[in-house]
N, C-alpha and C positions, 0 to 999 in steps of 0.2 A: 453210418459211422460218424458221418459231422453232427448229425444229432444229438448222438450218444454222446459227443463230446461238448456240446453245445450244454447238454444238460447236466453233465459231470461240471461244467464250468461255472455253472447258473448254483450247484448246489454246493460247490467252493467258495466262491464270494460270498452267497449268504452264511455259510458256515462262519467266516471270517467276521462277518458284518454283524451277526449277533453274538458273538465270542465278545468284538469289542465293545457293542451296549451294553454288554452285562459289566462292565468296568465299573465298579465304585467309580464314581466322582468324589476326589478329594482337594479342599483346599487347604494350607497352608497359612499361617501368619506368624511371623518370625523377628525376633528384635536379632539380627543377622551379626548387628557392631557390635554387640554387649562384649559377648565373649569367642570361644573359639569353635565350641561343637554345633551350634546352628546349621553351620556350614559342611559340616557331618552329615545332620539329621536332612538336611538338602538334597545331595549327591543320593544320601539312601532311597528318599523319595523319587526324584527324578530318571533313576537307573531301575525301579521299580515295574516288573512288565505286567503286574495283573491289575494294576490300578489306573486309573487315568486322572492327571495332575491335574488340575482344569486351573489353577491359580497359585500365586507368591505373593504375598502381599508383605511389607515392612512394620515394621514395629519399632514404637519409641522405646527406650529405656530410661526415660528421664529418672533421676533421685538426688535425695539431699544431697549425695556425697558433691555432687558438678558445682554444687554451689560454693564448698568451703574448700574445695582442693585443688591442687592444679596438673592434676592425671586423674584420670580412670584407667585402670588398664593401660595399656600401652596412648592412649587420646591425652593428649592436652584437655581441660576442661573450658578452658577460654573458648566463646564460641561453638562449642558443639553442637551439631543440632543432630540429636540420637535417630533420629526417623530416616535421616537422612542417608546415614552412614551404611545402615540395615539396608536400604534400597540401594546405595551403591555396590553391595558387597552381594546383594538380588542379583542385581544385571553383572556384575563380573562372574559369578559362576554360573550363571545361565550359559553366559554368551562360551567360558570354558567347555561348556560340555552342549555346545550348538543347540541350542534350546529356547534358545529367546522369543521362541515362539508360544512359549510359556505365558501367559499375562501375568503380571508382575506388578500392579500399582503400586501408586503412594500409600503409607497411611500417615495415620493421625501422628501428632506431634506433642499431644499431650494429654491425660485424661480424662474419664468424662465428667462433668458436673463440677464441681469444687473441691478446695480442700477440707471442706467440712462436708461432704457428701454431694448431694445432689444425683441426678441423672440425665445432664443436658448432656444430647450426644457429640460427637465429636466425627463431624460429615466430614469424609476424604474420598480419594478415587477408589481406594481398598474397602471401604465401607459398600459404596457403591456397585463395585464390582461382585462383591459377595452377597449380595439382596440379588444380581442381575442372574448369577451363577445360581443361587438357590429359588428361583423363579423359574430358571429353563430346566428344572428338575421335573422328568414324569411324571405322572401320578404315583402319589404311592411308594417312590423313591425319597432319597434321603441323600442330600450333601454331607460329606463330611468335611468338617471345618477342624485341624488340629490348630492350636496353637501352641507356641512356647516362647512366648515373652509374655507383656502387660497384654489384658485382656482387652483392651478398649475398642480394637476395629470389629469383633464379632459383636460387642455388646453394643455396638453405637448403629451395626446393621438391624440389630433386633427390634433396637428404638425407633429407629428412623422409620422399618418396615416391621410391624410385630407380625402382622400376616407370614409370615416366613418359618415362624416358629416351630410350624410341624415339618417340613422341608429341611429340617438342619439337627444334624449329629456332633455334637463338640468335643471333642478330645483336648485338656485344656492340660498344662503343666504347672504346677503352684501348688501353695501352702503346705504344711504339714498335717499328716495324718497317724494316728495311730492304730490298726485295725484291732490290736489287743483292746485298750481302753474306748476306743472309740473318740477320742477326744482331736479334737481339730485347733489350732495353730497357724494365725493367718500370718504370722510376722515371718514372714519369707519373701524374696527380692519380685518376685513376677506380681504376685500381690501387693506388696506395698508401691508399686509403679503404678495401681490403677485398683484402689480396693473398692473402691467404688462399680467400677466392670463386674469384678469379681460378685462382689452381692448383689448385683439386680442380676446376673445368672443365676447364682442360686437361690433367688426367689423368685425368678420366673418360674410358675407353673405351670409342669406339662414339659418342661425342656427338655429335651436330652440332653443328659450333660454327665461327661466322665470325665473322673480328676486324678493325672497320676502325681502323688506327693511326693516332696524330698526321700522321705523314706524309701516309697518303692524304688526311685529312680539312683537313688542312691551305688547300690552293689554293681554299677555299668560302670567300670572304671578303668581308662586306657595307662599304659604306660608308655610314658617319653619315649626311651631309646626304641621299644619295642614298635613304637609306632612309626620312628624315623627310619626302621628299616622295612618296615613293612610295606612304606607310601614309594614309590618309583619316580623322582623328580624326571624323568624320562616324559610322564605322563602330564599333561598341563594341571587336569582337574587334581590329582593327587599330590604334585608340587606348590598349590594354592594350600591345599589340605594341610602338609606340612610348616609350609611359612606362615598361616593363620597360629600353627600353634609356638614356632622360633618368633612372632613378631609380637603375641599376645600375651601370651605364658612362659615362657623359656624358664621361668626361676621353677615350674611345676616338672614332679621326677612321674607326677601323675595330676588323671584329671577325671572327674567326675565325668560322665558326659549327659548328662541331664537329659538333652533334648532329643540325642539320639536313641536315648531309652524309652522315652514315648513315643516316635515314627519308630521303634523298632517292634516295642509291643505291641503297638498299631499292627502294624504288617503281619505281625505274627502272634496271633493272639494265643495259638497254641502253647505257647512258649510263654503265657503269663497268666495271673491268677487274678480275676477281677470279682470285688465284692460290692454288696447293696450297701448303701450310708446314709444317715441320718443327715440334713446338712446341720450347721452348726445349732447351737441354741439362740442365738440372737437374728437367723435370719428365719423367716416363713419355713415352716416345720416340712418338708416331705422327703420323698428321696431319690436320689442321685446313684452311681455307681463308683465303686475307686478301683484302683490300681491297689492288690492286697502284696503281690510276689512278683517277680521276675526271674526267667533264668539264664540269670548276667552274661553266663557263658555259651552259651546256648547264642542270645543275642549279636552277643561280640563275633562269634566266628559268622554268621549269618550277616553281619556288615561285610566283613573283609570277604566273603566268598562273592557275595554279589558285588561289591568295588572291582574286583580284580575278574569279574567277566569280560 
């Protein structure tokens, strides 16, 4: 009989044991301070049971406006350092939802190369951590790296390590795309923070590299009151949730949620429609995949079910 159980126990833990190496490994890079849904597309990840987080890394949001203004959003622009903000707002929802055993580095603080192009990388602990993350990958497996801010800390790992290259899956949020016309649109905010990232991705060849555009990410669209009653200030993590969007937004009756529309169609890919892409005409000719559809709704209740587990 103790045998029996012995070997019933032996073949439950390994049942367990390989349930969780089959976990995608996914990492994260997040401009966290920009706006309000980061902090969405967060929570979605982290409360996530079929994937294993393995990383958070911060992202700058530097741009013109810090220079001639004196707000961004709810930030004074005097002094702000955007990389900073994203990492603090990393570790306060981490530590919300007892997690902070999550790694969570620095990242970069400002783009790569110059403002006339270039491709000098841009070394941080996020850079690093993502080369060390896509090294302790199997054979044969595949990091996934989503981003949604500027692209600088996946593209400064690829430089710094280009060996890595087949080891990494990029799910990246930016530019505009059309899947009618086929015509691409770089002048969008995650792009123009680091356009330089942005195209030595899309001419590295051989990359995997998927891009969901304003367009697709577009039709994800929360509203205010609905979402103020939806969030339980009761709840720590959901209380953050809501005063993210009364501290950053309050003048919005709605809001895009951009970032939560790519970790959502991540997650569920059933739920959206990915097509092949040419990349633009001005960088090295091959192809990439987009984000063609989404189904908004489908997505939306798929957040709010898994929140309120």
């Amino acid at each position: 009989m103790l045998k029996n159980n012995m070997i019933l126990l032996f073949f439950a833990v390994f049942s367990c044991f390989t349930t969780s190496a089959q976990k995608q490994k996914v990492w994260l890079d997040a401009d966290t301070g920009n706006e309000m849904d980061d902090l969405y597309a967060i929570v979605r990840l982290v409360k996530d049971l079929n994937i294993e987080l393995v990383g958070i890394s911060s992202a700058h949001f530097n741009n013109p406006d810090l220079l001639v203004f004196e707000k961004w959003n709810a930030y004074p622009t005097k002094g702000l350092n955007t990389v900073a903000e994203s990492q603090r707002l990393n570790a306060e929802i981490l530590k919300a939802m007892g997690r902070t055993d999550i790694p969570h580095p620095l990242g970069a603080d400002r783009q790569i190369g110059r403002a006339w192009g270039q491709q000098d990388p841009r070394d941080s602990e996020a850079a690093r951590a993502i080369i060390a993350a896509a090294n302790a990958m199997p054979e044969g497996q595949k990091l996934d790296v989503i981003t949604i801010g500027a692209m600088t800390n996946i593209a400064s790992a690829l430089i710094l390590a280009p060996e890595i290259k087949s080891r990494i899956r990029c799910f990246a949020l930016g530019a505009q795309y059309n899947p009618q016309t086929k015509v691409w649109n770089k002048n969008e905010f995650n792009i123009r923070n680091d356009l330089n990232a942005f195209d030595y991705l899309l001419n590295l060849e051989g990359f995997d590299f998927t891009v969901m555009s304003l367009e697709a990410a577009y039709p994800l669209q929360f509203n205010r009151e609905d979402t103020y009653q939806r969030l339980d200030e009761n709840h720590k993590v959901e209380k953050i949730l809501e005063n993210r969007w009364r501290e950053q937004n309050p003048q919005d009756k709605t809001r895009i949620m951009w970032d939560l529309a790519l970790v959502e169609a991540y997650l569920k890919p059933e739920l959206a429609k990915i097509e092949t892409a040419s990349t633009p005409p001005e960088n090295n000719q091959r192809e990439i995949r987009v984000y063609a559809k989404i189904d908004e709704k489908a997505l939306a209740d798929d957040f709010w079910n898994v929140l309120k587990k």
